[in-house]
C-alpha positions as CSV (number, residue, x, y, z in Angstrom):
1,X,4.3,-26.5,7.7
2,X,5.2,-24.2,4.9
3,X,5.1,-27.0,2.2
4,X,1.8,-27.7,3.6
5,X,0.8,-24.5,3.2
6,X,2.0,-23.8,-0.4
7,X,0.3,-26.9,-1.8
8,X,-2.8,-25.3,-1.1
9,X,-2.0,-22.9,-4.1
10,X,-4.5,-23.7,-7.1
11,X,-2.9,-22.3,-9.8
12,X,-5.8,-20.0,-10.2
13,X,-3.9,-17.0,-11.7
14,X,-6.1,-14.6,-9.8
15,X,-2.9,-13.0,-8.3
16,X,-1.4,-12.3,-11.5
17,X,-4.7,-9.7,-12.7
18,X,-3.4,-7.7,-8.9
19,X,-0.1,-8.2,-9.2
20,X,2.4,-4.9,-10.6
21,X,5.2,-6.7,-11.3
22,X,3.3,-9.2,-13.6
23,X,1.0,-6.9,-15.1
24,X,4.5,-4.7,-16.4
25,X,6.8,-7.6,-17.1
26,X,4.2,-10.3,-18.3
27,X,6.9,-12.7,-17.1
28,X,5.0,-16.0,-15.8
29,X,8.3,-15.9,-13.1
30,X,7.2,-12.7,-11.9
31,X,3.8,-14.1,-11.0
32,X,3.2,-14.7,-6.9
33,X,2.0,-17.9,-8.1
34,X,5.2,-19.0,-9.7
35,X,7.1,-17.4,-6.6
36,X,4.7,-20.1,-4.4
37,X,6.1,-23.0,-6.4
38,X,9.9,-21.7,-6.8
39,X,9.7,-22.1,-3.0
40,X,7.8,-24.9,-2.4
41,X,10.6,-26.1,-5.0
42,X,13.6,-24.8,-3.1
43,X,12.1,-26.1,0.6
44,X,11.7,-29.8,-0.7
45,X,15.7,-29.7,-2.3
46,X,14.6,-29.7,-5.6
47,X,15.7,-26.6,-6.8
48,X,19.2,-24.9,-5.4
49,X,19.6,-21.1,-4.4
50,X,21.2,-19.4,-6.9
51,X,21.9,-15.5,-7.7
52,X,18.4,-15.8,-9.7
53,X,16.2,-17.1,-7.8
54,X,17.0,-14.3,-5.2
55,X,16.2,-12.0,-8.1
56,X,13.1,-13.7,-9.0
57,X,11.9,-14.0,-5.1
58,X,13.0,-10.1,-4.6
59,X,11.4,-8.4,-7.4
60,X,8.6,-8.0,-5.6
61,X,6.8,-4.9,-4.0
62,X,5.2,-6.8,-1.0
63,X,2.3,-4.8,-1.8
64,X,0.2,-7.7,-0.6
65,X,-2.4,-7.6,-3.3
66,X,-1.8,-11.5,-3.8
67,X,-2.7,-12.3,-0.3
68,X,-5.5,-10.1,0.0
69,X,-7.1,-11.5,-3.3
70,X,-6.1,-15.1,-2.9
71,X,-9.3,-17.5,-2.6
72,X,-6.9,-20.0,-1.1
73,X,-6.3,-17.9,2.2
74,X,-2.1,-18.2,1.4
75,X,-0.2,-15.3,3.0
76,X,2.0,-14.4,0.2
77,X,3.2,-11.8,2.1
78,X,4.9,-13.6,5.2
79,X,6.2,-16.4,2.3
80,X,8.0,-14.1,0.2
81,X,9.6,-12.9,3.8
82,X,10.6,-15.8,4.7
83,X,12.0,-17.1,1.3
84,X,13.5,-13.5,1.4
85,X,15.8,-14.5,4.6
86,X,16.7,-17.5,3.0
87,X,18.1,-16.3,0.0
88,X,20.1,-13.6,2.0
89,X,21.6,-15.9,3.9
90,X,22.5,-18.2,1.0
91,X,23.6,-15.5,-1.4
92,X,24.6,-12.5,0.3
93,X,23.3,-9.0,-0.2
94,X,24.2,-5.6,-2.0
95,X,25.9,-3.7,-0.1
96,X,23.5,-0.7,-0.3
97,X,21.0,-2.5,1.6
98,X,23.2,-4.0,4.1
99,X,24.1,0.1,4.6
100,X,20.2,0.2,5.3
101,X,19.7,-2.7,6.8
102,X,22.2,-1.2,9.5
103,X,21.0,1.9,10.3
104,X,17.4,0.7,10.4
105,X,18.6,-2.1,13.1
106,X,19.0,0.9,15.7
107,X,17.5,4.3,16.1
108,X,21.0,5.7,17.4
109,X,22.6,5.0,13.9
110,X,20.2,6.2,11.7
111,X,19.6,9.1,14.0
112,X,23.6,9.7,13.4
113,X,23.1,9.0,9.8
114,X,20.0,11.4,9.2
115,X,22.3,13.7,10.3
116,X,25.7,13.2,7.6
117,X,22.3,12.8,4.7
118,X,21.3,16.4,6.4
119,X,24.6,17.8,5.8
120,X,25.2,16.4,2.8
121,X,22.4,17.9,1.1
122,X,23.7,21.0,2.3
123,X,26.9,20.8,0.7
124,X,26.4,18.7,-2.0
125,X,27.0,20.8,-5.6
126,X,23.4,21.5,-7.9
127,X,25.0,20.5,-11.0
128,X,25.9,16.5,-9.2
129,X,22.1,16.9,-7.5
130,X,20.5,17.6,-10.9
131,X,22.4,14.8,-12.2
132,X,23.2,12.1,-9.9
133,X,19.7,9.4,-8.9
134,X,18.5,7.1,-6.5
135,X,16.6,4.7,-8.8
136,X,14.5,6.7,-11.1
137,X,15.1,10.1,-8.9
138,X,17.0,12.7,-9.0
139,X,19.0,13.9,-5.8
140,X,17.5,17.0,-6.0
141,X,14.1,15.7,-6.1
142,X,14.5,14.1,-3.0
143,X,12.9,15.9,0.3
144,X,15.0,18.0,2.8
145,X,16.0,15.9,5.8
146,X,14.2,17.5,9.0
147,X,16.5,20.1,10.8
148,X,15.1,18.3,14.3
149,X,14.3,14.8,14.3
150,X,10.0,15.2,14.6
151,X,9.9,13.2,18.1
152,X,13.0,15.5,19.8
153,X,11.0,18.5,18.3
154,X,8.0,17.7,20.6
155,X,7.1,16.8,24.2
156,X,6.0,13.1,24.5
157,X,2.7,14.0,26.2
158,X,0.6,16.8,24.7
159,X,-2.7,17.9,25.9
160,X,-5.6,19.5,23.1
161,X,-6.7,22.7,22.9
162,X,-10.2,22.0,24.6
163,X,-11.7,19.3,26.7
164,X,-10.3,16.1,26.7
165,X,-12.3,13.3,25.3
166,X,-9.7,10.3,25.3
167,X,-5.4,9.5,24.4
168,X,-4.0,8.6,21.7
169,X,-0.4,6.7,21.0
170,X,1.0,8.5,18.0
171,X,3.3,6.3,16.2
172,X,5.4,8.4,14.0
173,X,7.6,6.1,12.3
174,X,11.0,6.9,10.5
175,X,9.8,9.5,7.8
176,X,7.8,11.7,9.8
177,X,10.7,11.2,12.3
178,X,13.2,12.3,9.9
179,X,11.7,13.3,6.2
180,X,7.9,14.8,6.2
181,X,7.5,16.8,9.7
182,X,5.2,18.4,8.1
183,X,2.6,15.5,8.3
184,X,3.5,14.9,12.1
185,X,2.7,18.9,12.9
186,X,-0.3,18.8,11.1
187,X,-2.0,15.3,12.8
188,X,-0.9,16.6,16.3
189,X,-2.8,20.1,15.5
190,X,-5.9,17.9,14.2
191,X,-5.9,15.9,17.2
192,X,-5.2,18.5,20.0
193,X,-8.4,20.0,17.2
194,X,-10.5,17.3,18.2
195,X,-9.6,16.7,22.0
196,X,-7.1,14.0,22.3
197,X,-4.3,13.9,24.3
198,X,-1.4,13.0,22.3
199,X,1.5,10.4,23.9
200,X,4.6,10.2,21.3
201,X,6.6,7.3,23.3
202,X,10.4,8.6,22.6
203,X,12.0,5.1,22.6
204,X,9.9,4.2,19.2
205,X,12.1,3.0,16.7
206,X,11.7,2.0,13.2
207,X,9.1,-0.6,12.9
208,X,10.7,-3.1,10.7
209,X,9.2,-3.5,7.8
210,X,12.3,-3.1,5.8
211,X,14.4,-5.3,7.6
212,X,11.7,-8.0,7.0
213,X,11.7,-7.2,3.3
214,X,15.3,-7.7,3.2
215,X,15.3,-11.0,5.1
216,X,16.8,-9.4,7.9
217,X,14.3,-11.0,10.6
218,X,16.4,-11.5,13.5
219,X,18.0,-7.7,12.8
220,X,14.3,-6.9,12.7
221,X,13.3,-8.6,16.1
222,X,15.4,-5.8,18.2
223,X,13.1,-3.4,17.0
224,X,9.8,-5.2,17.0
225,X,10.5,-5.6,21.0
226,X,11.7,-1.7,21.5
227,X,8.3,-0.8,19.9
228,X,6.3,-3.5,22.0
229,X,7.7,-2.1,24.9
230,X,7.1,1.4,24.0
231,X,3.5,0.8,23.1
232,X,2.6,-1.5,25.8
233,X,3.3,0.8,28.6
234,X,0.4,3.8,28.0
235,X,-3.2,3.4,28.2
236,X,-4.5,5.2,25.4
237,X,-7.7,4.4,23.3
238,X,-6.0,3.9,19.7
239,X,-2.5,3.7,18.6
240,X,-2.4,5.6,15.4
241,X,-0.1,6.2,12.2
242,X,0.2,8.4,9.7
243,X,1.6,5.3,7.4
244,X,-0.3,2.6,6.5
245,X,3.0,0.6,6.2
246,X,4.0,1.1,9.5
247,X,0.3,0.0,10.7
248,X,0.7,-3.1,9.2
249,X,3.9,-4.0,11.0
250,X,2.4,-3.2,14.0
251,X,-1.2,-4.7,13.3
252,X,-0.1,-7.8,11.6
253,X,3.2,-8.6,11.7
254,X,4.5,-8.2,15.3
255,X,2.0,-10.8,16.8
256,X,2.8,-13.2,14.0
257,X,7.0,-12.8,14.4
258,X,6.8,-12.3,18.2
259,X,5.2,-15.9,18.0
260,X,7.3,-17.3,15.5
261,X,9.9,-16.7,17.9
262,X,8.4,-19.1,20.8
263,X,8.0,-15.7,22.5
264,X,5.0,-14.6,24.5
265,X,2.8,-13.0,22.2
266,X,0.1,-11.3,24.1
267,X,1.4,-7.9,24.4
268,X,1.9,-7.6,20.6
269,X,-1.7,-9.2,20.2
270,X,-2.9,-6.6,22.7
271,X,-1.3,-3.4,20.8
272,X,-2.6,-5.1,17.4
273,X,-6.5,-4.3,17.4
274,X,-5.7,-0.6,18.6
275,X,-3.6,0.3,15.7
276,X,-5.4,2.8,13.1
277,X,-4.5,4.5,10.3
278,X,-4.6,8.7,10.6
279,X,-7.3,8.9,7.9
280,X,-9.5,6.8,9.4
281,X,-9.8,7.7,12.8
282,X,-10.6,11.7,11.3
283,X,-13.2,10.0,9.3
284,X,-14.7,8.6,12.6
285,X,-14.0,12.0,14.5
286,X,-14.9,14.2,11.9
287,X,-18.2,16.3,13.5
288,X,-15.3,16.8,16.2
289,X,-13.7,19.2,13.4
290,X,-14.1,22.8,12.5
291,X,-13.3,24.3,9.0
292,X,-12.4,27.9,8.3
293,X,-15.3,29.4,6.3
294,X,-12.7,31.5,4.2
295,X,-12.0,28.7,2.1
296,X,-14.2,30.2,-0.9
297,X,-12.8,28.1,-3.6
298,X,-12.4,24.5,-3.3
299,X,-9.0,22.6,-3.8
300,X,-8.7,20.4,-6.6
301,X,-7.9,17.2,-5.6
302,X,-6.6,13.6,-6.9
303,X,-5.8,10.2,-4.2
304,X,-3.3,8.0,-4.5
305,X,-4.1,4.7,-2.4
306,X,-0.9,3.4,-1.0
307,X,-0.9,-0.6,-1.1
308,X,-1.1,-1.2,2.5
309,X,-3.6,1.5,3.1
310,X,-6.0,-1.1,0.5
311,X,-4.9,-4.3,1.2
312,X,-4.3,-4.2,5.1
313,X,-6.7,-1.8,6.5
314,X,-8.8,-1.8,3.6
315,X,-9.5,2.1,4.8
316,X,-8.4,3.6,0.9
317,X,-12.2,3.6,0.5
318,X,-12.7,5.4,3.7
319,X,-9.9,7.9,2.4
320,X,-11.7,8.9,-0.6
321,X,-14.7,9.2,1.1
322,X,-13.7,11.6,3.8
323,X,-12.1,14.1,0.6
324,X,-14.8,13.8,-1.3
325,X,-16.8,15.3,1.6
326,X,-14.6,18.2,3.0
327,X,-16.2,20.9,2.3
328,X,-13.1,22.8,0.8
329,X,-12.0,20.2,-1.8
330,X,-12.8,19.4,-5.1
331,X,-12.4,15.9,-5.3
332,X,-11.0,14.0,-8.8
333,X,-10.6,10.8,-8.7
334,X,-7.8,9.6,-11.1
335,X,-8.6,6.4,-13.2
336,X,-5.7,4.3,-11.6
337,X,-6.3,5.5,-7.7
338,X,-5.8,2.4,-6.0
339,X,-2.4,1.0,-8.6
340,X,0.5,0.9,-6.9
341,X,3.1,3.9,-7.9
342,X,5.9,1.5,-8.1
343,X,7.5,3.1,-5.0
344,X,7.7,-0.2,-2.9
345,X,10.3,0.7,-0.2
346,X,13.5,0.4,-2.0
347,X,12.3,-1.1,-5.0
348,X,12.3,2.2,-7.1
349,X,16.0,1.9,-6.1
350,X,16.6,-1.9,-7.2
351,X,14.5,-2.1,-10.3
352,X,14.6,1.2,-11.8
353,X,12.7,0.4,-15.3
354,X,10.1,-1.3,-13.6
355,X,9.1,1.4,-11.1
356,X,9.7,3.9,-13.8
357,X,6.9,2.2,-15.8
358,X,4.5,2.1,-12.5
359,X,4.9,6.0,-11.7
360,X,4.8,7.5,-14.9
361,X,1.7,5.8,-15.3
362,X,0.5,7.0,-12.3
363,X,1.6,11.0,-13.2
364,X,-0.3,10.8,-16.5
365,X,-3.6,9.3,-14.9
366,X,-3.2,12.2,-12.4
367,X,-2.7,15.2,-14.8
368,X,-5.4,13.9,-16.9
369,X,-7.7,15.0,-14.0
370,X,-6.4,18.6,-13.8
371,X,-6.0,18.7,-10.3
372,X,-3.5,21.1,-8.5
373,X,-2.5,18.7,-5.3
374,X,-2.3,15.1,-5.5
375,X,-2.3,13.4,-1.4
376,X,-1.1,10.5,-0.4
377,X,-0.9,8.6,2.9
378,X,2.3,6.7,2.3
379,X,6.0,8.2,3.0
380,X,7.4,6.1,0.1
381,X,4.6,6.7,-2.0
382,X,5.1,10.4,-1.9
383,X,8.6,10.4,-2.0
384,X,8.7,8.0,-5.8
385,X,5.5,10.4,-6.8
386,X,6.9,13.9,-6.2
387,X,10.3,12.5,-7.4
388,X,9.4,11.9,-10.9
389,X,7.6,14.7,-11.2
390,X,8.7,17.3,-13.5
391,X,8.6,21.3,-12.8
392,X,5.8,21.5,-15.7
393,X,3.2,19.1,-14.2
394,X,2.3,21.4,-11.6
395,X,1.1,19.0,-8.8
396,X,1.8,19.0,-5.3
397,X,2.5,16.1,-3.4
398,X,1.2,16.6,0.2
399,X,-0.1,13.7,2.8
400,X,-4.1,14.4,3.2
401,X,-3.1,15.5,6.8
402,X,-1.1,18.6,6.4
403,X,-4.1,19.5,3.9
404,X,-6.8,19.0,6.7
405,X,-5.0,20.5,9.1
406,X,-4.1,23.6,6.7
407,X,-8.6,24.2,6.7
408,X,-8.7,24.3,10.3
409,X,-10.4,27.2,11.7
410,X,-7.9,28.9,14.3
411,X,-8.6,27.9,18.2
């Protein structure tokens, strides 16, 4: 079936104009086309697994851009995964990411090792976190763990300020969880704003994309299934996420690996059409806002558009609309919006000098605009941004949520 699939590839080239690895390294092996044909390659015994080929396959971003351009209708996306958990298994992995790849594979463990990076950060000396990086970013760059874990912090049900109009699933993923709780504050203030009442299931974990990047599928399947049965359980109108990565595990994934697995699939294809993005759902529920009328002088404001917020909900056009018609920003819209920052889960972490190229892009596009805050609705994103940014740019790096919520009038 794969095979099948892949021969439908044209050789068109169209994924190499959208693709960030190509358009850096002008390397035709970097190219989702020549990824399509290494595997078709490797699946018919014609070419071996070697320690390259799971370099070639794995720099990659999995922004999707080649899928959601491709005339040919291939899913890039769940190829590369699956080529991904072949190579693994053949060759092994580094053992950084098997570290990850462990803690992600249960909430209790990285709940215990949130915990050691919180008191680490604590203790470790400013001269070594001036010095020492993660990829391209200095420890001291990196954002304060959480003192609570975000879902401990609050009740799992939480009713709005005024009458109720319908309930909401929030999924909060790992980095509101344990990283940016200042995003999950500010969409539970913006909803209990607008009238929803809020359920935060408890027994969420993380939702697997980064196991599937790492081939580690059947690690991943644990969680899919925790988060089914999390989901599946409340009546609520939408399920929504603050990270557009996250919504496209839940939206698209889950159904397709709950099925891959001979399982049942209906409760993942019943949670599928419910998941929305955070930015979205305020665009639709916007009248249902109210500003504070002190804000005189309007923000100054650039976008970045994660990947998955363009290519899997398409909703980075509904993003820019809904800042460029708050009434209290100033919206700048940077020349490279919609490029992706490099960040790409670990892959600031794995190929440094590419990602470095990607970002620093991105940071000169963004000063060139003048602006004071730069949003963005991915974790990761925000994270790789504010992380190579130095003290003299001046620019913030805030998710558009904790912005919104910040113009609320009081209740």
């Amino acid at each position: 079936m794969t095979t099948k699939l892949l021969q439908n590839c044209g050789k068109c080239g169209l994924c190499l104009s959208v693709c960030p690895v190509y358009k850096i390294l002008k390397e035709e092996q970097a190219s989702p086309r020549a990824k399509l044909q290494l595997i078709k390659a490797y699946d018919n015994n014609i070419l071996a697994s070697s320690d390259l080929l799971k370099e070639i396959v794995s720099k990659c971003l999995m922004c999707g851009s080649c899928a959601a351009n491709c005339p040919s209708g291939i899913n890039h996306y769940s190829k590369f995964m699956e080529m991904r958990k072949k190579m693994v298994g053949a060759q092994g992995e580094t053992p950084a990411i098997k570290s990850l790849i462990y803690l992600l594979g249960r909430e209790y463990r990285l709940k215990f090792g949130a915990g050691l990076a919180r008191t680490g950060q604590k203790i470790v000396p400013d001269s070594f976190a001036k010095t020492f990086k993660l990829g391209n970013i200095p420890l001291k760059n990196f954002p304060k763990l959480n003192s609570i874990p975000f879902r401990k912090a609050n009740d799992e049900i939480i009713l709005p300020y005024k009458k109720q109009i319908g309930t909401v699933i929030y999924f909060t993923g790992c980095a509101t969880n344990y990283l940016y709780d200042d995003t999950g504050f500010a969409f539970i203030e913006i909803l209990k704003h607008m009238g929803y009442k809020i359920i935060i299931p408890k027994d969420q974990a993380c939702c697997s994309i980064p196991l599937l990047f790492h081939g580690a599928a059947d690690k991943a399947l644990k969680n899919i299934t925790t988060n089914i049965n999390a989901l599946k359980n409340h009546d609520a109108d939408r399920i929504l996420v603050d990270c557009s990565t996250c919504g496209e595990a839940l939206k698209n994934e889950y159904p397709r690996m709950i099925e891959n697995q001979g399982q049942d699939p209906s409760h993942a294809n019943k949670i599928a059409p419910k998941v929305m993005d955070a930015l979205s759902f305020i665009d639709q529920n916007i009248d249902r806002l109210e500003f504070d009328s002190n804000f005189t002088d309007k923000l100054s404001v650039t976008y970045h558009a994660p990947c998955h917020t363009r290519n899997s909900f398409g909703s980075h056009i509904i993003a820019e609309k809904l800042l460029s018609k708050l009434p209290f920003i100033n919206y700048k819209r940077a020349l490279d919006v919609d490029e992706c920052c490099g960040g790409g889960g670990t892959f600031f972490y794995e190929y440094p000098e590419i990602s470095k190229k990607m970002v620093d892009k991105k940071i000169e596009n963004a000063k060139a605009v003048q602006a004071s805050l730069w949003l963005t609705d991915c974790p990761v994103c925000r994270m790789n941004i504010a992380g190579n940014l130095d003290m003299d740019d001046r620019l913030q790096v805030l998710h558009p949520l904790t912005l919104i919520h910040s113009a609320l009038k009081q209740i």
